[in-house]
N, C-alpha and C positions, 0 to 999 in steps of 0.2 A: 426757762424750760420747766417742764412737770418738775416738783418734788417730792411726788409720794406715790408710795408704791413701786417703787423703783428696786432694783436686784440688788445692786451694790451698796455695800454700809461706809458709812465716815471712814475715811483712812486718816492713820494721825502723822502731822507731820512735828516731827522731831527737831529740836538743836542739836546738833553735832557741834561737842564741846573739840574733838578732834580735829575736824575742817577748821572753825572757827579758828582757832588755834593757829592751825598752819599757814590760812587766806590771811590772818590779821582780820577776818571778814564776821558777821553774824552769819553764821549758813543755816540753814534749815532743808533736811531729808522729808519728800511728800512721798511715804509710802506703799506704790502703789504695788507693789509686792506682794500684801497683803488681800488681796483678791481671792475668791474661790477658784477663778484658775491663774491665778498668781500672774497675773500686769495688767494696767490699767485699760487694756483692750476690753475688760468686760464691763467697765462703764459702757461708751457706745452702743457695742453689738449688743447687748440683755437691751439697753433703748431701746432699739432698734427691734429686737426680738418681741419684747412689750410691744411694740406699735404693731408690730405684723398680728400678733396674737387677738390683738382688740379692734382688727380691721379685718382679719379674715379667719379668725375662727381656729377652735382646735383641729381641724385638721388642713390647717397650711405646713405645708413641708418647707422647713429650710434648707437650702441650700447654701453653702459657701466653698469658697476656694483660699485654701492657705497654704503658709510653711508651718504650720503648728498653734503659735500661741492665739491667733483670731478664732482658729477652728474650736480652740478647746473651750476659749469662751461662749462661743455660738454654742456647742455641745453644754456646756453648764449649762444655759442661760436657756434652753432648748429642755433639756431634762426636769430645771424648774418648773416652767408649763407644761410639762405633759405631751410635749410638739418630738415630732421624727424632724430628725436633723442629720443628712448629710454633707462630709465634708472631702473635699475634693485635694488630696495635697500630693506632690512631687513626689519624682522617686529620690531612693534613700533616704526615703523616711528611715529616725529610727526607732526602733522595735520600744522601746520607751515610751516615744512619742504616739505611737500604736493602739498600746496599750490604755494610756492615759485617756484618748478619746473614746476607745472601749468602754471603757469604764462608766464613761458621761453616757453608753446605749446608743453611742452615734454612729451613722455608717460609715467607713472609711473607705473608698474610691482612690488607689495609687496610679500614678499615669503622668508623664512629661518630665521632660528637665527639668522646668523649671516652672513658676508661679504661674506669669502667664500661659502656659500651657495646662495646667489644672484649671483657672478661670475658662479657659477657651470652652474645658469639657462641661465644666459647671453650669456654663451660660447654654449649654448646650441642649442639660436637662431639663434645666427652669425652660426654655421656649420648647418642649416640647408634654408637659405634664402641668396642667391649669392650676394646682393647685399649690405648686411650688414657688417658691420667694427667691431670689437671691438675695444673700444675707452680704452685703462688702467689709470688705475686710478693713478700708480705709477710705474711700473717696466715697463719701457722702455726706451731708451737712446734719443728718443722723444723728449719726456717727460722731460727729464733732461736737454737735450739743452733749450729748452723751457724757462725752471726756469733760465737755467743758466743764462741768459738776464741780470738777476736783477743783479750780481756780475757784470758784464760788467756796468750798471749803477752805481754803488755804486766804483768801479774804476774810473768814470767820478766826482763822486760830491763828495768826501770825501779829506780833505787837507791834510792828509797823509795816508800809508796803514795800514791795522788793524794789530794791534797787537793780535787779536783772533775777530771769529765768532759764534755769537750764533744761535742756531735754536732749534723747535723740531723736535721730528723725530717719524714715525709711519711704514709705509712701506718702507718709504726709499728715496720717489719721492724729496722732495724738497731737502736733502741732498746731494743727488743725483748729482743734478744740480748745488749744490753751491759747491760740487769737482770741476765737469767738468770747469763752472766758473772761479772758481781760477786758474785750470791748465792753462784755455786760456790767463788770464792776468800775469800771473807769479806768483799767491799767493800760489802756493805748497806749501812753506813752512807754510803759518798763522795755526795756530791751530784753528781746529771747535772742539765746544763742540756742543754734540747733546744731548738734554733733553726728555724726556719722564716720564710718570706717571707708577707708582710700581700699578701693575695689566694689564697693556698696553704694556710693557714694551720690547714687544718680540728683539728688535735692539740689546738695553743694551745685552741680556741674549746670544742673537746670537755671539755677538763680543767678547762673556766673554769666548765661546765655541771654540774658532780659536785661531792660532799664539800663541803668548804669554798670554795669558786670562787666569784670575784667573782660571777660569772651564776648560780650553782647555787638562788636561791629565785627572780629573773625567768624566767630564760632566754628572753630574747629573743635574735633573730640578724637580722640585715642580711636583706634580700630578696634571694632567690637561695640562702638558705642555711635546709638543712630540720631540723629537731628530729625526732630518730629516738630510740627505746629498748631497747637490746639487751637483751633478757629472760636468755640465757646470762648475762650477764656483768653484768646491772643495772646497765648505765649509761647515762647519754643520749651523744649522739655527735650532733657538727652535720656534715651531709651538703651536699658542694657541689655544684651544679646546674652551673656553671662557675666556669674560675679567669679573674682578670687579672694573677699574677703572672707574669712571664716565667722563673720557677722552675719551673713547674707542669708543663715536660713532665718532670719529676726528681718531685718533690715533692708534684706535683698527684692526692694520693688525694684520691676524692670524698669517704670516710668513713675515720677511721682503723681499724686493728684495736680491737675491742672488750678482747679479751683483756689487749690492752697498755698501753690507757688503764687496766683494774683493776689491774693490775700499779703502774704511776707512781703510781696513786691509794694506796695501800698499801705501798708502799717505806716502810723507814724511813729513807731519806735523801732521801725524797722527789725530786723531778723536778720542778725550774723551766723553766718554759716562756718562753720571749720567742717575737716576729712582728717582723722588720722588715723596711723599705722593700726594694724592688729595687736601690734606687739605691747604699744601703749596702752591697748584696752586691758589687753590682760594683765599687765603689770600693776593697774588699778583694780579689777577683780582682783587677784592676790591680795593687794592690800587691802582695800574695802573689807574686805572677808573678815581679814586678820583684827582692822580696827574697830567693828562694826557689829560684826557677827550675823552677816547676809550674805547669803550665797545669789550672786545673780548671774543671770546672762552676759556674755560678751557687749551686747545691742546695747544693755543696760550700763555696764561700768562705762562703756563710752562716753553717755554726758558726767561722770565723774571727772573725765581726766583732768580737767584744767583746775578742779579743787587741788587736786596734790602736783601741781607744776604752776607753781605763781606766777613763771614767766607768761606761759601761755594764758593764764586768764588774764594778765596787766594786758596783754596783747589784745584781747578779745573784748575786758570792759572798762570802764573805769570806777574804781575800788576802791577809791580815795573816799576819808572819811564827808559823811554827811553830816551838815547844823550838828554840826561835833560829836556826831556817833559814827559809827564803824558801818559802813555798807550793810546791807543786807540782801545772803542770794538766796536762791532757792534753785536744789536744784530733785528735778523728776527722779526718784528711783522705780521708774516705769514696770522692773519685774522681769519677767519671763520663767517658761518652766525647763528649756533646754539648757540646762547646768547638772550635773552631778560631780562626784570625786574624780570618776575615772577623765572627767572631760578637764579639769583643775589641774590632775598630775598630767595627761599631756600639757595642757598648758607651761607648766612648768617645767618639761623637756625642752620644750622648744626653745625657753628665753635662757634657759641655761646656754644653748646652742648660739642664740644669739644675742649675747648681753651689752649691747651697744650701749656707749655712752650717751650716746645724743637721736634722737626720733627727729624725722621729719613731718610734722604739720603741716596740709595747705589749709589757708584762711582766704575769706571771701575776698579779700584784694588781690589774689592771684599769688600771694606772697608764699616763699616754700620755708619755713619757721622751725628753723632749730626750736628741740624742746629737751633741755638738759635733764638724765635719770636721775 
């Protein structure tokens, strides 16, 4: 991919003496937090907004559709150049989130339940006004180069290669990009695990439907969740009608990208998928917080959770030591901007309410995986 001139700077990825600690593991924090709109969504989109820019001129309008954090990178990334940039997002939005895009001088457009219904609108504008782009939020190979950057970073700073990568996943975008990534460096083989929240969950449920997947000769799905077949890219994909995870304004694509479920399906180090509870994300937000001193999103402590539950990562990788060193993971601290205190102390009502001893996991073998608190 291009390296220069690009919007986004180095992000550093750290040793976490704390994880380390916990996993018995080398772990290393890539954080991508650090952004001008804080997660790694504004590698891609700024690409992305870069190409549009030096293929049609200062006055292309961008267009996109979000639940917040693609939009406000578009908005950065859009305010850099000097480009009008509209962003199309859900209702309840909130007034934070508002603001935020305000700020970057973008237009905000509120309209639909949900994601796909702001795309629907968005797609609506761009085929009707010549000079408009739509900017994706996630499915585009873009997009993917974009993210992939950070692997090629994380190639350069880390003193050996990972023995697994963590991320989460929601549409597909930053996954996406940490395939292409490792193809470009030679990590085909590392194992990605991609996390996601049970109500969110559309990726897991997609990859359960294909190849070898637990669901791939039923494929049945929950009510509320539709069975769709991308002819491009021959796969089935479960499409969400609504989320109930409290992940879902990050997370909550109604269908993943097609292109990137073939991709996972087709690695040779293949892509482990887990879904877990809400209540485990947050109880790693909490923590994280406490050991770390990051505030992230729910979307984000997600690919945490299995650093602080060694059950569930033995479950997930193998972490046994290597030519007599200690594994080494890495895992995405991707970002987000919808976190504040007030969203932290509800958090922390809720688990008060309900402080179970044991979460339920599902993992990509269909298996429903106690995970002891």
């Amino acid at each position: 991919m291009e390296t220069t001139n690009n919007l986004w700077k180095k992000t550093p990825l750290i040793y976490s003496n704390h994880l380390s600690e916990v996993t018995d593991c080398a772990v290393y924090l890539k954080l991508e937090n650090l952004h001008p709109s804080y997660s790694f969504k504004y590698r891609g989109i700024s690409y992305f907004v870069k190409k549009a820019n030096a293929e049609r001129g200062p006055s292309v309008h961008l267009v996109i559709a979000s639940g917040g954090n693609a939009g406000l990178a578009a908005a950065c990334a859009a305010r850099s150049f000097g480009l009008k940039c509209t962003v199309f997002i859900p209702e309840g939005v909130a007034i934070s989130t508002l603001k935020l895009l305000k700020e970057e001088r973008a237009e905000v457009i509120v309209g639909g339940a949900q994601y796909s219904d702001a795309l629907k609108d968005a797609q609506d504008l761009v085929s009707k006004e010549a000079n408009a782009v739509m900017v994706p939020a996630y499915d585009n190979p873009i997009i993917w180069e974009g993210h992939s950057s950070m692997i090629h970073e994380i190639k350069e700073q880390i003193p050996s290669d990972p023995d697994a990568i963590f991320c989460s996943v929601g549409g597909g975008g930053l996954l996406g990009g940490i395939m292409v990534g490792c193809k470009a460096v030679g990590w085909d083989n590392v194992p990605i695990v991609a996390l996601e929240t049970i109500g969110s969950d559309c990726f897991y449920r997609s990859m359960a439907l294909n190849g070898k997947g637990f669901n791939s000769e039923n494929k049945t799905l929950p009510p509320g969740i539709d069975l769709i077949f991308n002819e491009e890219h021959a796969v089935h994909l479960a499409h969400f009608q609504s989320f109930s995870s409290k992940a879902s304004g990050s997370l909550g694509a109604s269908e993943p990208a097609a292109g990137v479920v073939k991709m996972a399906l087709q690695r040779e180090g293949g892509v482990k998928t887990a879904s877990v509870p809400d209540e485990l994300s947050m109880e790693t937000l909490l923590t994280f917080a406490n050991d770390h001193k990051f505030l992230v999103e729910l979307a984000c402590s997600t690919t945490l959770v299995p650093a602080y539950h060694s059950d569930l990562l033995n479950k997930l990788v193998d972490i046994s030591p290597k030519n007599d060193r200690r594994a080494t993971l890495v895992f995405v601290v991707c970002g987000g901007f919808k976190i504040d205190m007030q969203t932290v102390a509800e958090y922390q009502k809720l688990l008060e309410q309900d402080p179970g001893e044991t979460r339920i996991v599902r993992v990509d073998d269909g298996e429903l995986f106690k995970v002891r608190k």
